[in-house]
N, CA, C and O atoms as a CHARMM CRD file, in Angstrom:
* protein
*
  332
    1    1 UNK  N      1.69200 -10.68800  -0.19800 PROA 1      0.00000
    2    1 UNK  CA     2.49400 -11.03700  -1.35100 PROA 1      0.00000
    3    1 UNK  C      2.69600  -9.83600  -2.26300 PROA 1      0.00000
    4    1 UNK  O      3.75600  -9.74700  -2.88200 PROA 1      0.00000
    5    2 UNK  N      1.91400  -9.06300  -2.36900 PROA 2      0.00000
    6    2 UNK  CA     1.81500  -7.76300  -3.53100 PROA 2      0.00000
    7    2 UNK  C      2.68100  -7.11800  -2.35000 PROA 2      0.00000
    8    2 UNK  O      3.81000  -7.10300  -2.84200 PROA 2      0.00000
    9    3 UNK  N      2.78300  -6.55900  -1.02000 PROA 3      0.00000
   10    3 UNK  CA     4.08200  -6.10300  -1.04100 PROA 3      0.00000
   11    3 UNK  C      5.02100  -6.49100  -0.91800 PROA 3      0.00000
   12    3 UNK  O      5.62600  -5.68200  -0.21400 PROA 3      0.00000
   13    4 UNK  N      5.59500  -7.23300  -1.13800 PROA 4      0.00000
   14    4 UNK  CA     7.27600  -8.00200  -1.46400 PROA 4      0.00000
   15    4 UNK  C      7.11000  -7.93600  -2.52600 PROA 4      0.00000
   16    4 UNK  O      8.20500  -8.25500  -2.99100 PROA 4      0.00000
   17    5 UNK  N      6.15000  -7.62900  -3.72200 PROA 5      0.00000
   18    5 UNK  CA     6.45800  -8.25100  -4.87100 PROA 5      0.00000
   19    5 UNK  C      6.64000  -6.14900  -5.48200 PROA 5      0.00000
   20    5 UNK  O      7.06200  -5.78300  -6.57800 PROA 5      0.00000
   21    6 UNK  N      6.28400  -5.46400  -4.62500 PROA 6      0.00000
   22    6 UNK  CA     6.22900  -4.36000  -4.79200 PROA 6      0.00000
   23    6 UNK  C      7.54200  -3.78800  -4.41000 PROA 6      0.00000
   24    6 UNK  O      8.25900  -3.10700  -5.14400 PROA 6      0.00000
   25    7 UNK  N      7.86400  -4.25700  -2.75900 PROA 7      0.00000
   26    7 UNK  CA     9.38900  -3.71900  -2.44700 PROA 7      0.00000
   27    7 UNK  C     10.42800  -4.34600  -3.50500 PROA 7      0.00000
   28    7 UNK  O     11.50100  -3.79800  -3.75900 PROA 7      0.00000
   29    8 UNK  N      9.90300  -5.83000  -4.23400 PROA 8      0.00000
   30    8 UNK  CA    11.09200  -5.80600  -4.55500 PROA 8      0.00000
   31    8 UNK  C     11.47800  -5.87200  -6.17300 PROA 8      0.00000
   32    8 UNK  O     12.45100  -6.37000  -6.74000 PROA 8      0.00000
   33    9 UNK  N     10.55500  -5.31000  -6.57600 PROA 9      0.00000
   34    9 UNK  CA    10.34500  -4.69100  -7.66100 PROA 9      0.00000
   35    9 UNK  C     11.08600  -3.05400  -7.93700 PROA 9      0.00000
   36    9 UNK  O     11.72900  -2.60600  -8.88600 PROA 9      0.00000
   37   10 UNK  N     10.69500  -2.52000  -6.77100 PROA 10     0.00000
   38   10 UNK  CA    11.30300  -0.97100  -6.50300 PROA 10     0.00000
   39   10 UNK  C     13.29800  -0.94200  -6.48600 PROA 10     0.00000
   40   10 UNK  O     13.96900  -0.22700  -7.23000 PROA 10     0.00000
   41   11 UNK  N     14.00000  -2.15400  -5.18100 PROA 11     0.00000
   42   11 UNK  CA    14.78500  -2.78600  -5.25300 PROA 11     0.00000
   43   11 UNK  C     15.41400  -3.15200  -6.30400 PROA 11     0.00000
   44   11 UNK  O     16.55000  -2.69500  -6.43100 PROA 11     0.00000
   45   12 UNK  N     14.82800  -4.17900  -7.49200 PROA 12     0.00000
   46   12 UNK  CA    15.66500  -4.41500  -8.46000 PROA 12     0.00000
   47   12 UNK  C     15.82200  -3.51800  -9.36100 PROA 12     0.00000
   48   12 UNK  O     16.91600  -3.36100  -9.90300 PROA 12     0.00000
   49   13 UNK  N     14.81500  -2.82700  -9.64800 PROA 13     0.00000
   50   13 UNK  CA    14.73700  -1.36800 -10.56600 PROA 13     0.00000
   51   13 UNK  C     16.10400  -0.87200 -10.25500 PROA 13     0.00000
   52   13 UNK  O     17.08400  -1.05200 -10.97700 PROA 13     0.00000
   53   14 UNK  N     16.09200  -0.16100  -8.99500 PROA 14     0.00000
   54   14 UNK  CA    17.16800   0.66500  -8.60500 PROA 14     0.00000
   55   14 UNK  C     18.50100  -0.57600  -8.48600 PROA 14     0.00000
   56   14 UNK  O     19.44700   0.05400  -8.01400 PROA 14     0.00000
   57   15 UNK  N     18.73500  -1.34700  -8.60800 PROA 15     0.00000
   58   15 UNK  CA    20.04600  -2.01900  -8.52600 PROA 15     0.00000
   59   15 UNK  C     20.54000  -2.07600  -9.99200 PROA 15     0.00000
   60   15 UNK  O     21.65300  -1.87700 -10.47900 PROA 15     0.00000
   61   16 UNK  N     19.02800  -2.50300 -10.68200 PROA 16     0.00000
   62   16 UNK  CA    19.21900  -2.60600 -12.54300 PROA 16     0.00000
   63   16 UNK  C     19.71400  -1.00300 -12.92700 PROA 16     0.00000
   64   16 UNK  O     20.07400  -0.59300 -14.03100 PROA 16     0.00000
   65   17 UNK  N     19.63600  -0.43600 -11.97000 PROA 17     0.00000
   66   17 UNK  CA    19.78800   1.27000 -13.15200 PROA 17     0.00000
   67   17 UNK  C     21.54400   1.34700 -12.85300 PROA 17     0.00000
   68   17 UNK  O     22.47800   1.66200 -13.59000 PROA 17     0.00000
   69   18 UNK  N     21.46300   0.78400 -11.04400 PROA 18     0.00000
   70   18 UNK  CA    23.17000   1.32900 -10.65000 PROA 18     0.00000
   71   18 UNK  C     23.73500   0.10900 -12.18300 PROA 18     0.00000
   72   18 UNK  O     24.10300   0.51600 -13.28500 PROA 18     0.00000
   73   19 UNK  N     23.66400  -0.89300 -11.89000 PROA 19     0.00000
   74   19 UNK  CA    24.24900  -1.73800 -12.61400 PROA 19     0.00000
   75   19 UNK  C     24.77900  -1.57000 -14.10500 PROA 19     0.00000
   76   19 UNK  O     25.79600  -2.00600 -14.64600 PROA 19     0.00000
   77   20 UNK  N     23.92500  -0.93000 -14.49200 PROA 20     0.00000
   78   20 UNK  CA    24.06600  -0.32100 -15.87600 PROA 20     0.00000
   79   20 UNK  C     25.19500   0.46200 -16.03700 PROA 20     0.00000
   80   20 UNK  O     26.05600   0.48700 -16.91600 PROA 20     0.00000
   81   21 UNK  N     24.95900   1.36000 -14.59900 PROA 21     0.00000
   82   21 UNK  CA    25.64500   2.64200 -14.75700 PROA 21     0.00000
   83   21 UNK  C     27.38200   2.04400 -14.68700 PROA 21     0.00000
   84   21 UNK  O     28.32000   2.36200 -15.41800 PROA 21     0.00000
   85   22 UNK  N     27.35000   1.02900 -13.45700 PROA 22     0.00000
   86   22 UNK  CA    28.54400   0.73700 -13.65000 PROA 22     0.00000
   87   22 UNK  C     29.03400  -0.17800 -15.31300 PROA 22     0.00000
   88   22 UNK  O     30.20200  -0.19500 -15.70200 PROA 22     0.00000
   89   23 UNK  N     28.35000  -0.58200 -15.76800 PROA 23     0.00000
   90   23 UNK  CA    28.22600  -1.25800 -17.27100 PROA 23     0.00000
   91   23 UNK  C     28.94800  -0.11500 -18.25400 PROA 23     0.00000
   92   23 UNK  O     29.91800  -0.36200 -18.97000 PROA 23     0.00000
   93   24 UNK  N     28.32900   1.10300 -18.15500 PROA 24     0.00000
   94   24 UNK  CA    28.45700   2.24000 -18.87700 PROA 24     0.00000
   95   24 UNK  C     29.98300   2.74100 -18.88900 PROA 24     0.00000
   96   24 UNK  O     30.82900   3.04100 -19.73200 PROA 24     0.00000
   97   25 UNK  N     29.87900   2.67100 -17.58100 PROA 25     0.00000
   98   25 UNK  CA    31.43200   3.98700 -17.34500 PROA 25     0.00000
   99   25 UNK  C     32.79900   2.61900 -17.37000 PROA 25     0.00000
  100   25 UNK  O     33.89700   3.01800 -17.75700 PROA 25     0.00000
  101   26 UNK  N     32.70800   1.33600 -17.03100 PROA 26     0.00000
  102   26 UNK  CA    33.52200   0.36900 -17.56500 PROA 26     0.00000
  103   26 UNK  C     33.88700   0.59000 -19.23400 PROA 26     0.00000
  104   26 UNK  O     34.98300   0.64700 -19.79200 PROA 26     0.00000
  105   27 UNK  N     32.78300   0.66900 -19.67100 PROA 27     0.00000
  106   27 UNK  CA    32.84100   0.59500 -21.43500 PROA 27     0.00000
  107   27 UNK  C     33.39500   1.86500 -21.80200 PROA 27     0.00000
  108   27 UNK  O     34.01400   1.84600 -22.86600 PROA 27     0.00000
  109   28 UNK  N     33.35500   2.64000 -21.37800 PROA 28     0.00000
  110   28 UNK  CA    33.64800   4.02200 -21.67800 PROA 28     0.00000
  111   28 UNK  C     35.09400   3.95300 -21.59600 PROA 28     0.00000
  112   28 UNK  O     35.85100   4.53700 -22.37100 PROA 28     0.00000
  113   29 UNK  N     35.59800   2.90900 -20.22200 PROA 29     0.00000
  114   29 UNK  CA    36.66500   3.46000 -19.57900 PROA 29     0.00000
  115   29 UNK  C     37.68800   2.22600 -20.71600 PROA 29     0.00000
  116   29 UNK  O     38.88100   2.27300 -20.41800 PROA 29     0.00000
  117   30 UNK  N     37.38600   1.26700 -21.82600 PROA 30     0.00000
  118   30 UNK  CA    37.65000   0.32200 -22.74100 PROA 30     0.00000
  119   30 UNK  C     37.72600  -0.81100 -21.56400 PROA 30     0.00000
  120   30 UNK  O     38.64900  -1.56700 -21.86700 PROA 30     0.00000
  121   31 UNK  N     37.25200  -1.13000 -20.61800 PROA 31     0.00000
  122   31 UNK  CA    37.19500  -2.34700 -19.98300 PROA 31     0.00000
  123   31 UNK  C     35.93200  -3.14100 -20.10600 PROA 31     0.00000
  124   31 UNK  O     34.88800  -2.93600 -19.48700 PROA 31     0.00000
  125   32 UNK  N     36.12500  -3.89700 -20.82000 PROA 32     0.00000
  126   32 UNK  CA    35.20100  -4.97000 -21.56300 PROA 32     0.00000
  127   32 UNK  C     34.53000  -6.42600 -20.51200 PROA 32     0.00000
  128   32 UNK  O     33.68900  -7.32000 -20.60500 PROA 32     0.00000
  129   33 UNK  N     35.22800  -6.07400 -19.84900 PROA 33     0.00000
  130   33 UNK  CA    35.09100  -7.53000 -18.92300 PROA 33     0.00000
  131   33 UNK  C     33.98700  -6.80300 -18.17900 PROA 33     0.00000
  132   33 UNK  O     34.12100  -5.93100 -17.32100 PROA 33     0.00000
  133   34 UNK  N     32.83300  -7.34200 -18.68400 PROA 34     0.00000
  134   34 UNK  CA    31.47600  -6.70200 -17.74000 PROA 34     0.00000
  135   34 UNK  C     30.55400  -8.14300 -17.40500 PROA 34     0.00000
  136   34 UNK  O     29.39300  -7.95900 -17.04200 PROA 34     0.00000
  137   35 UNK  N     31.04000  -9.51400 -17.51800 PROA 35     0.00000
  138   35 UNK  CA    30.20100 -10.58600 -17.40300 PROA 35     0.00000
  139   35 UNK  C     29.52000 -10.49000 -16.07200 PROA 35     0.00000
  140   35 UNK  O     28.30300 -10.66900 -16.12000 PROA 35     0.00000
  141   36 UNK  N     29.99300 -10.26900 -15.00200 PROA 36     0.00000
  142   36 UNK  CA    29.32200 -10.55100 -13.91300 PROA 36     0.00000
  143   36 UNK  C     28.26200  -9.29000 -13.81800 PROA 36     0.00000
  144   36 UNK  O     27.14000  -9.50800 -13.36100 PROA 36     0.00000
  145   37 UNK  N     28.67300  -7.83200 -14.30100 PROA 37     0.00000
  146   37 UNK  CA    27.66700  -7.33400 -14.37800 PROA 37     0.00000
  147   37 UNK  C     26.31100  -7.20300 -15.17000 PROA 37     0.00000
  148   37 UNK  O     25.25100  -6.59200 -15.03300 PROA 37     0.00000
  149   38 UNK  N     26.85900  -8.05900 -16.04200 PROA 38     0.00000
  150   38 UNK  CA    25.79700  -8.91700 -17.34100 PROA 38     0.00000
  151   38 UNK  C     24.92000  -9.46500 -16.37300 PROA 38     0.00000
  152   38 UNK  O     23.77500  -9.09400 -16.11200 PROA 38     0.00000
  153   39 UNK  N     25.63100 -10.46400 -15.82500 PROA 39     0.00000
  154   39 UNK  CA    24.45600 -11.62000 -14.72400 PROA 39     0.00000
  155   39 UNK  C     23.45200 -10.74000 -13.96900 PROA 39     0.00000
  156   39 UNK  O     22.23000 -10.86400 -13.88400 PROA 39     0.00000
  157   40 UNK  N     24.47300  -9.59300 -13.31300 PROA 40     0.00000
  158   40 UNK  CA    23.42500  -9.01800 -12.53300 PROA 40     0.00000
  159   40 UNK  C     22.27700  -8.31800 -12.74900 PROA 40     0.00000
  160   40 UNK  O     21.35700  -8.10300 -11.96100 PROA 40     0.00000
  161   41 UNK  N     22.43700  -7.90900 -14.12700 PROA 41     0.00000
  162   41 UNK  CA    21.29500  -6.77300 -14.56800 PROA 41     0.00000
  163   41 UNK  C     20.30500  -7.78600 -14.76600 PROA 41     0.00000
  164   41 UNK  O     19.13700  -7.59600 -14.42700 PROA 41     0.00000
  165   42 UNK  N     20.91400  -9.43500 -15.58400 PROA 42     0.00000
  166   42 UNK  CA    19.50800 -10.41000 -15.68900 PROA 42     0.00000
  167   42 UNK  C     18.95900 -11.07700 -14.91100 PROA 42     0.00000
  168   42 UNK  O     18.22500 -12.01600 -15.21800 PROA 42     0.00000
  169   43 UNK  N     19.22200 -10.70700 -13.74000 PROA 43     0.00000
  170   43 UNK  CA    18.88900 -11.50300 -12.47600 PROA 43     0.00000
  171   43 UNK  C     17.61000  -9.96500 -12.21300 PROA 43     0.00000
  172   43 UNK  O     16.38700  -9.91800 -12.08700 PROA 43     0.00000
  173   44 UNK  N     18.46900  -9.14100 -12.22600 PROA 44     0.00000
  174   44 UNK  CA    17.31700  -7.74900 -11.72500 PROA 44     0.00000
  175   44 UNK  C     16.22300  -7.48100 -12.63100 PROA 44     0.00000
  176   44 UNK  O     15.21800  -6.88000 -12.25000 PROA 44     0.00000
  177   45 UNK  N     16.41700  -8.02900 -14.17700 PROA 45     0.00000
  178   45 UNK  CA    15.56000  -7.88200 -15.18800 PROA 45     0.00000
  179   45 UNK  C     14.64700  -8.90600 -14.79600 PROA 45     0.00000
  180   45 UNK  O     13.61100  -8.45500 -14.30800 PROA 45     0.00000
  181   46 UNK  N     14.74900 -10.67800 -14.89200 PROA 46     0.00000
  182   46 UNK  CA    13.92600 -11.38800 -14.36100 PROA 46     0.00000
  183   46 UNK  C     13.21800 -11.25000 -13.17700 PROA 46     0.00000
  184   46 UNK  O     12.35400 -12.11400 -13.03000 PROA 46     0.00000
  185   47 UNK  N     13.36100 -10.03000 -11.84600 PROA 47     0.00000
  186   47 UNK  CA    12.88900 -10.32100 -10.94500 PROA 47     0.00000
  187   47 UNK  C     11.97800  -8.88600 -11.48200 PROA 47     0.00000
  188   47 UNK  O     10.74800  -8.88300 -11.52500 PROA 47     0.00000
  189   48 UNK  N     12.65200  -7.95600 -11.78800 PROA 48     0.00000
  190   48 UNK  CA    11.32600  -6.96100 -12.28300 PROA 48     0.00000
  191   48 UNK  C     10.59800  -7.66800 -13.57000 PROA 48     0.00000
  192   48 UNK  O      9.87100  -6.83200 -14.10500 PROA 48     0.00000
  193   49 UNK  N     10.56700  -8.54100 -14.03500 PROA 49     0.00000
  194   49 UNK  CA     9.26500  -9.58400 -15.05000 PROA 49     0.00000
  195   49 UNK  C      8.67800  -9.71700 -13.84600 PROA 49     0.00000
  196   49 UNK  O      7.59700  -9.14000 -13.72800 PROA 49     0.00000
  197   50 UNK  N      8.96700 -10.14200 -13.19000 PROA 50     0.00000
  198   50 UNK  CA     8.28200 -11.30500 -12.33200 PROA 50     0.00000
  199   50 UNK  C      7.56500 -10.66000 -11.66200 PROA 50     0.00000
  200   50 UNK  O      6.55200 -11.20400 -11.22500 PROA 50     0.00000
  201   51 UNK  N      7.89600  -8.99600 -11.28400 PROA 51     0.00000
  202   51 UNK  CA     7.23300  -8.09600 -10.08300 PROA 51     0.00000
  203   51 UNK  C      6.04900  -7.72500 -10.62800 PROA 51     0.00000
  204   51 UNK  O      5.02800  -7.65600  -9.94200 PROA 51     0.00000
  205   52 UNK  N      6.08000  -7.41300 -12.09100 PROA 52     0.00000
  206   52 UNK  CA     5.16700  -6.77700 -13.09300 PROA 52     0.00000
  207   52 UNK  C      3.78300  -7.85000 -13.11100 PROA 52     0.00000
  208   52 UNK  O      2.57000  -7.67200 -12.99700 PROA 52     0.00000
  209   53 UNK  N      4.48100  -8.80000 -13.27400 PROA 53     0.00000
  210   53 UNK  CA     3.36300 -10.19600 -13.53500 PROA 53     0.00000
  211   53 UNK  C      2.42900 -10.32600 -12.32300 PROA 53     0.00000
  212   53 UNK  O      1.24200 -10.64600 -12.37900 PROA 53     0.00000
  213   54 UNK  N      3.20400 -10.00300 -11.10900 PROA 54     0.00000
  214   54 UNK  CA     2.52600 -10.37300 -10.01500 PROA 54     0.00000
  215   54 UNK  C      1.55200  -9.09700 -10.20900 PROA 54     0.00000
  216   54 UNK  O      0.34600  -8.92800 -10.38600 PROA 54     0.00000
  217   55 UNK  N      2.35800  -8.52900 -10.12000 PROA 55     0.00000
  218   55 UNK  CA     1.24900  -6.90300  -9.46700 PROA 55     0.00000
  219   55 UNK  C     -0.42500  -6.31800 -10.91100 PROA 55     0.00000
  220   55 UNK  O     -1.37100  -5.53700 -11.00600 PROA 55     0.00000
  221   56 UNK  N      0.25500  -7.36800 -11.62600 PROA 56     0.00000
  222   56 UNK  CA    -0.86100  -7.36500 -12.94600 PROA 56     0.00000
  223   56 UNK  C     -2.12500  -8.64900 -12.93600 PROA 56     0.00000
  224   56 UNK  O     -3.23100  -8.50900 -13.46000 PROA 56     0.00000
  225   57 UNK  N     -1.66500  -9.85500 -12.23400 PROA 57     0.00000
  226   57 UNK  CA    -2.64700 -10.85400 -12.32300 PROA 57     0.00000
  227   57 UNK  C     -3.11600 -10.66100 -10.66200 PROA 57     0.00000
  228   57 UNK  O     -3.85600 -11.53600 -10.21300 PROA 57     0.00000
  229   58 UNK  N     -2.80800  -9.82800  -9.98400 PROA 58     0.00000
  230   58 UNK  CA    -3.52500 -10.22200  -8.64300 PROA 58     0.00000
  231   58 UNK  C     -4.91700  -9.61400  -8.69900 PROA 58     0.00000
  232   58 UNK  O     -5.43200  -8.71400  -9.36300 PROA 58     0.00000
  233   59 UNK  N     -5.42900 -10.64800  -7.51800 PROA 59     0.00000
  234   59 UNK  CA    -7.07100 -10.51100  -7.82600 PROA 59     0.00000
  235   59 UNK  C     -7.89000  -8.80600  -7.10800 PROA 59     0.00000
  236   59 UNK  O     -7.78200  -8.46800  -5.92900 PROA 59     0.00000
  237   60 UNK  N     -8.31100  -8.35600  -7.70900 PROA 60     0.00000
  238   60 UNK  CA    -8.95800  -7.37400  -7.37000 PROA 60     0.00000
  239   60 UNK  C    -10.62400  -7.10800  -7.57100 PROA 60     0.00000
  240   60 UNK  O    -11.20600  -7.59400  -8.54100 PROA 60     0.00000
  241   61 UNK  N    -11.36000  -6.25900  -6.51800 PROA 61     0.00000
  242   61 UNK  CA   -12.67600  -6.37700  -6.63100 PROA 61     0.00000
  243   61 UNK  C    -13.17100  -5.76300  -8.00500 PROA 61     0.00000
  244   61 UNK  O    -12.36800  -4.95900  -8.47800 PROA 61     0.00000
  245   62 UNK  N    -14.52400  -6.00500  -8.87700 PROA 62     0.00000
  246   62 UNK  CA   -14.50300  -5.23000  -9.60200 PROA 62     0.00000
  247   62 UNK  C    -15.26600  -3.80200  -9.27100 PROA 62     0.00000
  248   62 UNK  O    -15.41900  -3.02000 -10.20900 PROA 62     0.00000
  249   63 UNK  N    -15.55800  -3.58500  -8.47100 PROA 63     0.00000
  250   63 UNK  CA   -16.64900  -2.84800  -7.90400 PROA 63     0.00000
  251   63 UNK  C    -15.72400  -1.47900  -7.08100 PROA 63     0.00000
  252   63 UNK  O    -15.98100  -0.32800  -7.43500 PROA 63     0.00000
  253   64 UNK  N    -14.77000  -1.70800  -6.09700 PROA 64     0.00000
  254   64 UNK  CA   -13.76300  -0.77200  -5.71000 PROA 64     0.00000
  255   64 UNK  C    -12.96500  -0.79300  -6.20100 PROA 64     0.00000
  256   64 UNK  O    -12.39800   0.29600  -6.30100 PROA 64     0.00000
  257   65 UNK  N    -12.37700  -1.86100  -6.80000 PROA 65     0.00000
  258   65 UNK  CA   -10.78000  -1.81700  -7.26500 PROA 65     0.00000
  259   65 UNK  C     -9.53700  -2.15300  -6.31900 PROA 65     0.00000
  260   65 UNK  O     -8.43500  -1.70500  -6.63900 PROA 65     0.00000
  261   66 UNK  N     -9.68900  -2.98900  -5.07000 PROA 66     0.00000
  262   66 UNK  CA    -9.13900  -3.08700  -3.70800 PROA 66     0.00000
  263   66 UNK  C     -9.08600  -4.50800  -3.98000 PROA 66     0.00000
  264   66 UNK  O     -9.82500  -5.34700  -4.49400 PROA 66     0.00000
  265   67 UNK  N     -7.68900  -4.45800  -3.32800 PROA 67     0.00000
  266   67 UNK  CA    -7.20000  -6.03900  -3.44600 PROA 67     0.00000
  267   67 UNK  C     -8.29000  -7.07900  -3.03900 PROA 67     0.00000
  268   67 UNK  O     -9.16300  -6.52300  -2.37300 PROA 67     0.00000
  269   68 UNK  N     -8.48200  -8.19500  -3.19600 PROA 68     0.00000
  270   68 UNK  CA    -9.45800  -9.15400  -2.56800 PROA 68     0.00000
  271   68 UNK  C     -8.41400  -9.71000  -1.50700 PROA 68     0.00000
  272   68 UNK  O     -7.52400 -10.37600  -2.03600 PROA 68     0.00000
  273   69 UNK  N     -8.34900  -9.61800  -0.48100 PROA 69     0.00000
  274   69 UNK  CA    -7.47300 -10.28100   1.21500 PROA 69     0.00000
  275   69 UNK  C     -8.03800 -12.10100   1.00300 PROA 69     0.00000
  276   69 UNK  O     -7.29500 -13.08300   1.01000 PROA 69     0.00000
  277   70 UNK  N     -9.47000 -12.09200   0.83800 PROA 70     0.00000
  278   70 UNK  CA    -9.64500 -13.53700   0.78500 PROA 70     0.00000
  279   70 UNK  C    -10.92500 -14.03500  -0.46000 PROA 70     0.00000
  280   70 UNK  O    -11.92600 -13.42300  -0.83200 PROA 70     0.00000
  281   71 UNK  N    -10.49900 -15.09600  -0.78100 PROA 71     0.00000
  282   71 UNK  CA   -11.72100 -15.98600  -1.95400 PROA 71     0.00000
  283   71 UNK  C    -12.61300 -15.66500  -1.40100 PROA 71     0.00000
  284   71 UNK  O    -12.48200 -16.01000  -0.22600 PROA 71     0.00000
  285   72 UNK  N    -13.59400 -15.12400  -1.58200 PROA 72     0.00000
  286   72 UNK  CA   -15.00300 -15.54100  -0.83900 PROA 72     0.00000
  287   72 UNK  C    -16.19800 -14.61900  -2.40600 PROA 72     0.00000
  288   72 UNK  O    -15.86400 -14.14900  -3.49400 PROA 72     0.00000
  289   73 UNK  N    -17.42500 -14.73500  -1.78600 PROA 73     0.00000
  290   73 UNK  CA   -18.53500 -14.61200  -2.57200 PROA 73     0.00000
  291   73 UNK  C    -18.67100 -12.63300  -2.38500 PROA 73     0.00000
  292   73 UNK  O    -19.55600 -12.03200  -2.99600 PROA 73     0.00000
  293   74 UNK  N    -17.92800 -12.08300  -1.71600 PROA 74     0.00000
  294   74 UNK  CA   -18.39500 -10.37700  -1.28600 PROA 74     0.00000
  295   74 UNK  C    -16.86100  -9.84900  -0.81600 PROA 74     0.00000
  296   74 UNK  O    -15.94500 -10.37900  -0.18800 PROA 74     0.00000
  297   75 UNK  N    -17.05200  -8.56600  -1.42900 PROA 75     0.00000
  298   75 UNK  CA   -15.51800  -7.93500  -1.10200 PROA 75     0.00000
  299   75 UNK  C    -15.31200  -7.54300   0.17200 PROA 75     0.00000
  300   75 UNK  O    -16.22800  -6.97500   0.76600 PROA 75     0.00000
  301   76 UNK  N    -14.10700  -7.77500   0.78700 PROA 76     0.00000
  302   76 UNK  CA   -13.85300  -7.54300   2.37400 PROA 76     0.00000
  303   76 UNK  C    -13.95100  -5.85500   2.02800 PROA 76     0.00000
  304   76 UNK  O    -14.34800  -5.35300   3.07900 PROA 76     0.00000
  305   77 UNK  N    -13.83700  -5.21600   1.42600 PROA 77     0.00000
  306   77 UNK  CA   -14.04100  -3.29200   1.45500 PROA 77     0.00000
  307   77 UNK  C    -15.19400  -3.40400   1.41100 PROA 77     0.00000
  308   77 UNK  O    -15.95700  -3.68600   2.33500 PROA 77     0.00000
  309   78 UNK  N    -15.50500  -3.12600  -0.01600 PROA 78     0.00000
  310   78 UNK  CA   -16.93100  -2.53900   0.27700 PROA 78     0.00000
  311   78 UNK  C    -18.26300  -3.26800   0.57300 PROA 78     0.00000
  312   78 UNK  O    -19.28200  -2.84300   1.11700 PROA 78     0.00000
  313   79 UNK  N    -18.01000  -4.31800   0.13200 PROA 79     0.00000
  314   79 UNK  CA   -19.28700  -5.82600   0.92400 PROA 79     0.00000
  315   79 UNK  C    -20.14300  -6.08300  -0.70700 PROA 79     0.00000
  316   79 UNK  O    -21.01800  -6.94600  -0.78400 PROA 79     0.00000
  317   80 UNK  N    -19.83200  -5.39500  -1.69100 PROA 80     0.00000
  318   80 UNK  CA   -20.64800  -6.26300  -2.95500 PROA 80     0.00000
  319   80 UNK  C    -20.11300  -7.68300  -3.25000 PROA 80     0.00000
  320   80 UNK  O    -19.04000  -8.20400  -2.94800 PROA 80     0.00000
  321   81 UNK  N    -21.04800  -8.09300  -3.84600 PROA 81     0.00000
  322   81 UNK  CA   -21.08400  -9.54000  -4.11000 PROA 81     0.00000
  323   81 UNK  C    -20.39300  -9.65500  -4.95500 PROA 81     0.00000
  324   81 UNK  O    -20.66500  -8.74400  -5.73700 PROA 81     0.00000
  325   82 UNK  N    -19.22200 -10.52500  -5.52000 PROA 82     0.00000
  326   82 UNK  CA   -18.44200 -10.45000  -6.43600 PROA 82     0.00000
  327   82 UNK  C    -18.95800 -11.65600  -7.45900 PROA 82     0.00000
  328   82 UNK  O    -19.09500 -12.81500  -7.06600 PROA 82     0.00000
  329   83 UNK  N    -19.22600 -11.22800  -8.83600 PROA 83     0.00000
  330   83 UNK  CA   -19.74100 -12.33400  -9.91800 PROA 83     0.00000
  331   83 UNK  C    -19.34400 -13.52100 -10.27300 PROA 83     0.00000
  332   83 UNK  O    -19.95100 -14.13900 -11.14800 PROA 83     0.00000
């Protein structure tokens, strides 16, 4: 799950920056009609919330710092007992 939530975090970043860009050079150019590119930047903004959230609450050991793979009582890396 942390990598999809990583690829597609990287993904919306870079679609949110083109998006802009086309946002930018429309406005520049006095063409105002940017709604659909409105939608798109908040579709890329909500999915980078969402990437951030994930990659911030996932569970990690406290002892290495390595993802936990499964619930259990000891970290699949380094084998301490988790509190």
């Amino acid at each position: 799950m942390r990598k999809v939530a990583n690829w597609a975090l990287a993904i919306a970043f870079v679609i949110f920056l083109i998006d802009w860009s086309v946002i930018g050079i429309k406005l520049l150019d006095n063409d105002y009609n940017i709604t659909a590119e409105a939608y798109i930047g908040l579709a890329c903004f909500i999915v980078i919330i969402a990437g951030v959230l994930i990659r911030s609450f996932t569970d990690r050991c406290p002892h290495c710092g390595k993802i936990m793979l499964i619930k259990g009582a000891y970290c699949s890396h380094c084998g301490k007992k988790i509190d």
